[in-house]
N, C-alpha and C positions, 0 to 999 in steps of 0.2 A: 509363230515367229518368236516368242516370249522364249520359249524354252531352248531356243537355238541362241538367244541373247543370254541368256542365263548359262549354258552352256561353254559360250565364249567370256563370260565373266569369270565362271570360277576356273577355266585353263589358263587365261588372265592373271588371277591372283593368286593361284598356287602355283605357277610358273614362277612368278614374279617376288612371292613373301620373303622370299632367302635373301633377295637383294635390294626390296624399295622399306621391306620391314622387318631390318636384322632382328630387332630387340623382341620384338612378336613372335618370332621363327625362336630366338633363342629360348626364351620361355616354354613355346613349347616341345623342344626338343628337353629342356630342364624339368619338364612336368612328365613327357611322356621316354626320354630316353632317345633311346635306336628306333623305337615307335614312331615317334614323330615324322620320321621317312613313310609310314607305312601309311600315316593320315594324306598326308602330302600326295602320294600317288595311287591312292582313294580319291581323292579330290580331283587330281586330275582326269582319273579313269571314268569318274562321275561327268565331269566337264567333257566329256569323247564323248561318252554316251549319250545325254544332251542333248551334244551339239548332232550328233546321227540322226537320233529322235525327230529335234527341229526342225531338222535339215530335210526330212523323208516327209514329213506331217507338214509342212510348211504349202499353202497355198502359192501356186504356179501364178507370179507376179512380172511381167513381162518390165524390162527395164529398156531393152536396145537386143538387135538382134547380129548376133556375131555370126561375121561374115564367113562363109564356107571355108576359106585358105585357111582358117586361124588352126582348124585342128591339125595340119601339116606343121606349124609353131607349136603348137600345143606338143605330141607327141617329144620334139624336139627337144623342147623346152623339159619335159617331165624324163628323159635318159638323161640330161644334164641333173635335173633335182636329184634323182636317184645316187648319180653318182658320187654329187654332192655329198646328200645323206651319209653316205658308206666311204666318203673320203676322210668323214672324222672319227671313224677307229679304222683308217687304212694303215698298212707299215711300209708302205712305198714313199717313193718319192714327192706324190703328189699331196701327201698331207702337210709338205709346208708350203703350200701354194697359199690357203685362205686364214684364215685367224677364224671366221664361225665357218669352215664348211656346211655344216647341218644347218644352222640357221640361216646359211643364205639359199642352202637348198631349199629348204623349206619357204623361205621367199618367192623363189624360183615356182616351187609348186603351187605355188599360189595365185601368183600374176599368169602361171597355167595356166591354172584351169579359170582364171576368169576373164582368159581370150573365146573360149568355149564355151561359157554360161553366161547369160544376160540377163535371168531373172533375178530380183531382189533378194532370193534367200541365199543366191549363190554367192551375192555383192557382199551383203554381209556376213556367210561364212567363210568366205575365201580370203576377202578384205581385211575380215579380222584376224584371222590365222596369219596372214602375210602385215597386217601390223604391229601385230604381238611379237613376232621375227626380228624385224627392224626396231622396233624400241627395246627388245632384249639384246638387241646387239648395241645398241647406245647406252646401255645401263653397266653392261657389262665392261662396256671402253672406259668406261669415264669410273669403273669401282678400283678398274685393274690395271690401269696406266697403259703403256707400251707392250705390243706384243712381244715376245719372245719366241722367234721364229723356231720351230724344232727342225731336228737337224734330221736330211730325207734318208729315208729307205732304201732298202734296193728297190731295182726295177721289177723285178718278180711281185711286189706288193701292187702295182697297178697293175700288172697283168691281171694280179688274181681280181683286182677292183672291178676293174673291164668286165669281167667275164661273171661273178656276180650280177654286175649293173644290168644287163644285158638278161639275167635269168629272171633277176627281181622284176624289171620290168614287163616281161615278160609273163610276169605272176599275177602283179600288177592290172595290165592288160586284160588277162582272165576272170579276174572276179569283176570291174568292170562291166565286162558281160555277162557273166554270169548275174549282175544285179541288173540288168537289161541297158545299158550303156555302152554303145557300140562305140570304141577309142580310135577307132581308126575310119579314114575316108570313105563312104561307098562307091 
């Protein structure tokens, strides 16, 4: 479980060092350059890894058992995140709908998948994934004032989103199973 904590610490803080510790970020962008992006999402990619590690290795800790309907919400719930996700580099209409599309997608996928998992490692991967979300969207309101809503798209930009959302998830779905996690109802 340490390593799945550990995990979510450093996606935590190198998610986060550009906006709770400008001066720390700027140093080392001043020490290392155009690099400094490259330690940054080292860090992160280390913190995914991690947290999979944790997450796979983690002792089967029963917390509450989620009740059969949830995965009918779950599914539901995860074409909305998806779409979410891919609504913030969409050029349709629907990108001036949310201020963090991604990041509330990513909420989204998180209050998912934790209708559908009730052991302790899921509480606190998914928990933190979807806190980390919402406190990056509070950091970010409160650095950047007022949204500035951008001005929408045509509609052919959600078509193409739609039809994306729908492949991805799709994609989604298959490794899923492929890693023996059947997404959908028997």
């Amino acid at each position: 479980m340490i390593v799945l904590i550990l995990g979510l610490a450093l996606w935590w803080g190198a998610h986060l060092l550009k906006r709770i510790a400008p001066a720390q970020r700027a140093a080392l962008t001043a020490r290392l350059g155009t690099g400094s992006k490259g330690v940054v999402a080292v860090a992160i990619g280390l913190g995914l890894i991690l947290m999979i590690v944790g997450y796979r290795s983690a002792a089967f800790v029963p917390v509450w058992t989620p009740p059969a309907w949830t995965i009918h919400i779950n599914n539901l719930l995860m074409l909305a995140a998806v779409a979410m996700l891919g609504m913030g580099q969409s050029k349709g209409r629907a990108r001036a709908w949310l201020r963090h599309p991604m990041l509330i997608g990513t909420t989204t996928w998180a209050v998912a998948h934790l209708l559908v998992n009730g052991d302790l490692a899921s509480l606190i991967l998914f928990g933190g994934i979807g806190a980390w979300a919402l406190v990056s969207m509070q950091v970010i309101n409160a650095q950047d004032g007022p949204w500035q809503r951008p001005e929408p798209g045509p509609v052919s930009g959600d078509i193409r989103l739609a039809i994306i959302t729908v492949a991805v998830f799709a994609v989604i779905a298959a490794i899923h199973t492929w890693l023996g996690y059947w997404p959908f109802p028997r």
